[in-house]
DSSP file (Angstrom, degrees, kcal/mol; ACC not computed):
  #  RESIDUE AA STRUCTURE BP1 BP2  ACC     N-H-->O    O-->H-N    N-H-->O    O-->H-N    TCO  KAPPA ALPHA  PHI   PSI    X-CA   Y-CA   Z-CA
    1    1 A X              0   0    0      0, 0.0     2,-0.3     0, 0.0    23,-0.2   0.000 360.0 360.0 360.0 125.7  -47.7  -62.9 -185.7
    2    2 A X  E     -A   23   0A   0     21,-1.6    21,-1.2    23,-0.1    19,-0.0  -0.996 360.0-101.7-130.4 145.7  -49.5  -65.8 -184.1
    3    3 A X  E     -A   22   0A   0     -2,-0.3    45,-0.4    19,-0.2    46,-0.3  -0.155  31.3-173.7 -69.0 157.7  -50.5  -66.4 -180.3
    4    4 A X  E     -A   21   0A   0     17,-1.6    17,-2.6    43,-0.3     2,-0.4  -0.776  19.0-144.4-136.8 155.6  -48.5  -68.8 -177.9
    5    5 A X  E     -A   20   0A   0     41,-0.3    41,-1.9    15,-0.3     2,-0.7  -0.972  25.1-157.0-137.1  98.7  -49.7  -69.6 -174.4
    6    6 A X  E     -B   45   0B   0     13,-1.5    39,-0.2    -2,-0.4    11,-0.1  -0.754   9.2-125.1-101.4  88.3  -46.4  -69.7 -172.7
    7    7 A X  E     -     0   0B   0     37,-1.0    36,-1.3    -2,-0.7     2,-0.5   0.301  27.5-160.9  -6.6 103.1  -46.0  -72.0 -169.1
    8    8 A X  E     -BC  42  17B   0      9,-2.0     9,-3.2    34,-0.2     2,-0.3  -0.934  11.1-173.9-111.3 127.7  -44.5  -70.1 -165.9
    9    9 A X  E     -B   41   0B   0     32,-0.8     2,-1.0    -2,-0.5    32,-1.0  -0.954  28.7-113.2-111.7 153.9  -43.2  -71.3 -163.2
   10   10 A X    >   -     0   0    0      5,-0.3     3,-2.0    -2,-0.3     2,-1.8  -0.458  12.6-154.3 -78.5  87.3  -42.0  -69.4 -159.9
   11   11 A X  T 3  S+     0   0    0     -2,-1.0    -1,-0.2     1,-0.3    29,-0.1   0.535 103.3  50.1 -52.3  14.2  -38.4  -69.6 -159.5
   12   12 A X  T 3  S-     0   0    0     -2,-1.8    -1,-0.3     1,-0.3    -2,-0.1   0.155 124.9-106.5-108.1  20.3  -38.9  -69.1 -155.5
   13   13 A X    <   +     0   0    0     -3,-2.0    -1,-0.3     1,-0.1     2,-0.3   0.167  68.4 115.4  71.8 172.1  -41.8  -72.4 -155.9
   14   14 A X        -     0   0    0     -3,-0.1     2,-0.1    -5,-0.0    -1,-0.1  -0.927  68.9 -24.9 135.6-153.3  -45.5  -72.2 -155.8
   15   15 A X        -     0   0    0     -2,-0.3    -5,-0.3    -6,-0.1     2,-0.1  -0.544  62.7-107.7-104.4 177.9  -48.1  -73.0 -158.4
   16   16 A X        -     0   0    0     -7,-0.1     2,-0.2    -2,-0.1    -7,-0.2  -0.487  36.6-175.5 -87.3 155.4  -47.7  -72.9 -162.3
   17   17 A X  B     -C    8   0B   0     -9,-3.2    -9,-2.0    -2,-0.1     2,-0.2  -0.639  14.9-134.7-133.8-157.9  -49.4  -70.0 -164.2
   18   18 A X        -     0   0    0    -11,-0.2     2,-0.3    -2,-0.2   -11,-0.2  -0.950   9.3-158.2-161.9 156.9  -49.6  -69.3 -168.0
   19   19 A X        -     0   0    0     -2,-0.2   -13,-1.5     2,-0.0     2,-0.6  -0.947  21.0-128.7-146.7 148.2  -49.1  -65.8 -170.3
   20   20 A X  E     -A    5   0A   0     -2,-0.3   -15,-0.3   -15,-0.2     2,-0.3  -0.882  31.1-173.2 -97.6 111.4  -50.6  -65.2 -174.0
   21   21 A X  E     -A    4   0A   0    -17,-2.6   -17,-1.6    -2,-0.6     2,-0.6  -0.644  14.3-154.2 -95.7 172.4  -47.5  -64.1 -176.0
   22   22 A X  E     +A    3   0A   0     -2,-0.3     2,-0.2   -19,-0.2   -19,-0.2  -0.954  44.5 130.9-143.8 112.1  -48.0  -62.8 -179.9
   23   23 A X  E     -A    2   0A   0    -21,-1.2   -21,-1.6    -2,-0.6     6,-0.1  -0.966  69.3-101.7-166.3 177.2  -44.9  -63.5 -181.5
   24   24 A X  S    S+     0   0    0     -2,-0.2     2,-0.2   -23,-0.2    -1,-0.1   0.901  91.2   0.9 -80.7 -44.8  -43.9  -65.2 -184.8
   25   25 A X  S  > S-     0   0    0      1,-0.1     4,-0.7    -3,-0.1   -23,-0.1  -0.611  81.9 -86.1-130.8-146.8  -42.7  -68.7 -183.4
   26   26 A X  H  > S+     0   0    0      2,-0.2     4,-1.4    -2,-0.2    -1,-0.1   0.658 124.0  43.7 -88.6 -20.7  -42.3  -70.8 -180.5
   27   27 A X  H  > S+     0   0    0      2,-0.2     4,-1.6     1,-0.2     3,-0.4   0.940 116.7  47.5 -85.6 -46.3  -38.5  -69.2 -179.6
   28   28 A X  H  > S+     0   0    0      1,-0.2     4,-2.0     2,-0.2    -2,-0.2   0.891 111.5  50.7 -61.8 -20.1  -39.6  -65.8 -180.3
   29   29 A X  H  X S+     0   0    0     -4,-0.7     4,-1.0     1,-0.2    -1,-0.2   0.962 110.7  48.0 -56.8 -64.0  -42.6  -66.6 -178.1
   30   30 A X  H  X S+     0   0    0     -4,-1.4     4,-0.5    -3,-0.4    -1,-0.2   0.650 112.3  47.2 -56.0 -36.5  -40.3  -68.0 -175.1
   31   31 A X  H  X S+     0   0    0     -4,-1.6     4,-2.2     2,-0.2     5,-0.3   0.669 113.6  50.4 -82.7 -18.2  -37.6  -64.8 -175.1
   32   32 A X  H  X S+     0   0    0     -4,-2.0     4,-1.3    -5,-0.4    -2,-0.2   0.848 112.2  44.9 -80.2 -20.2  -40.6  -62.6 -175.1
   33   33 A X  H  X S+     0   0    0     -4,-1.0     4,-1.3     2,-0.2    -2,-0.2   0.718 113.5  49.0 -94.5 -28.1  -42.2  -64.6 -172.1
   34   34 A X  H  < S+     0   0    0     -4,-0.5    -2,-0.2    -5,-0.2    -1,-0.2   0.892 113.8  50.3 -78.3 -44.1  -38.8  -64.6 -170.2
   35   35 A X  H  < S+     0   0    0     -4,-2.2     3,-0.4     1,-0.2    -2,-0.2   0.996 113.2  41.7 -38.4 -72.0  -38.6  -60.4 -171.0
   36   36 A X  H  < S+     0   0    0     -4,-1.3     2,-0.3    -5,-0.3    -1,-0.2   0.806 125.2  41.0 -61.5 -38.5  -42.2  -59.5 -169.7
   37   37 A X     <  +     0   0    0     -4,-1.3     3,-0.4     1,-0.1    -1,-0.2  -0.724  58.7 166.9-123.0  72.2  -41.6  -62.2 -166.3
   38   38 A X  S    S+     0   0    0     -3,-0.4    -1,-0.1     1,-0.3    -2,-0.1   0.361  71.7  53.4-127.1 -23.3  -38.3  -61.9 -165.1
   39   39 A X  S    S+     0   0    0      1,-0.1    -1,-0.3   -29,-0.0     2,-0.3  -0.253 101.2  68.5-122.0  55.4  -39.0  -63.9 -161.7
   40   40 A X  S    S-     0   0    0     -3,-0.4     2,-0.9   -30,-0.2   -30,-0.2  -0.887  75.9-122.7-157.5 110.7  -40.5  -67.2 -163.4
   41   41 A X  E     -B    9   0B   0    -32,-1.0   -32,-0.8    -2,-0.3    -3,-0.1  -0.520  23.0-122.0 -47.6  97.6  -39.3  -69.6 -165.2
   42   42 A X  E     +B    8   0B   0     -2,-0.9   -34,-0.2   -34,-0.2   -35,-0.1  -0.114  35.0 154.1 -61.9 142.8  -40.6  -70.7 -168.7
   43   43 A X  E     +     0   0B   0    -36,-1.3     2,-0.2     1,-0.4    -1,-0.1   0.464  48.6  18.8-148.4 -92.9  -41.8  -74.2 -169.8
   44   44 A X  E     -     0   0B   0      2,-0.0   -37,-1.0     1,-0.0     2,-0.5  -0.796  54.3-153.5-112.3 139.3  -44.2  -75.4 -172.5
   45   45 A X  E     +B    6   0B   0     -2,-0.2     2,-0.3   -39,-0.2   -39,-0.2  -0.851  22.7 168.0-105.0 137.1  -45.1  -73.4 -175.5
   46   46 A X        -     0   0    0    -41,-1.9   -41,-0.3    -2,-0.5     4,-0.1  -0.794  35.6 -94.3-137.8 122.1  -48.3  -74.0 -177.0
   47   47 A X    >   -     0   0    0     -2,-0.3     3,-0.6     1,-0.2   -43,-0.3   0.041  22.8-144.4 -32.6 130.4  -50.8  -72.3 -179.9
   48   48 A X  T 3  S+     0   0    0    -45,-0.4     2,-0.2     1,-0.2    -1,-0.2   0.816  97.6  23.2 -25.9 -44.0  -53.4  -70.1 -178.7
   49   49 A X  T 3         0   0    0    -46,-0.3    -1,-0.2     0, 0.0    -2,-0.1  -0.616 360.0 360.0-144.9  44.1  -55.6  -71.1 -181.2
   50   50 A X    <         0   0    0     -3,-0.6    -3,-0.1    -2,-0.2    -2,-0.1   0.452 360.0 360.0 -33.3 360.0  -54.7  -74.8 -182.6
């Protein structure tokens, strides 16, 4: 398992935020960020920890 810092945006607008996922890659990273934040949209995945 390695951390991802996955990009949110607000599907009603506003400003971007950001979530620490622990998942194995960058898709698992991205369904797990879409699960947990159901009223945001997802955008860039990047390691925690380069």
């Amino acid at each position: 398992m390695k951390e991802w810092i996955v990009d949110l945006y607000p599907k009603g607008g506003g400003f971007k935020t950001a979530t620490r996922v622990f998942a194995a890659n960058q898709s698992a990273a991205l369904v797990t960020a879409r699960k947990m934040n159901p009223n945001y949209n997802t955008g860039n995945v990047k390691p925690a920890n380069p």
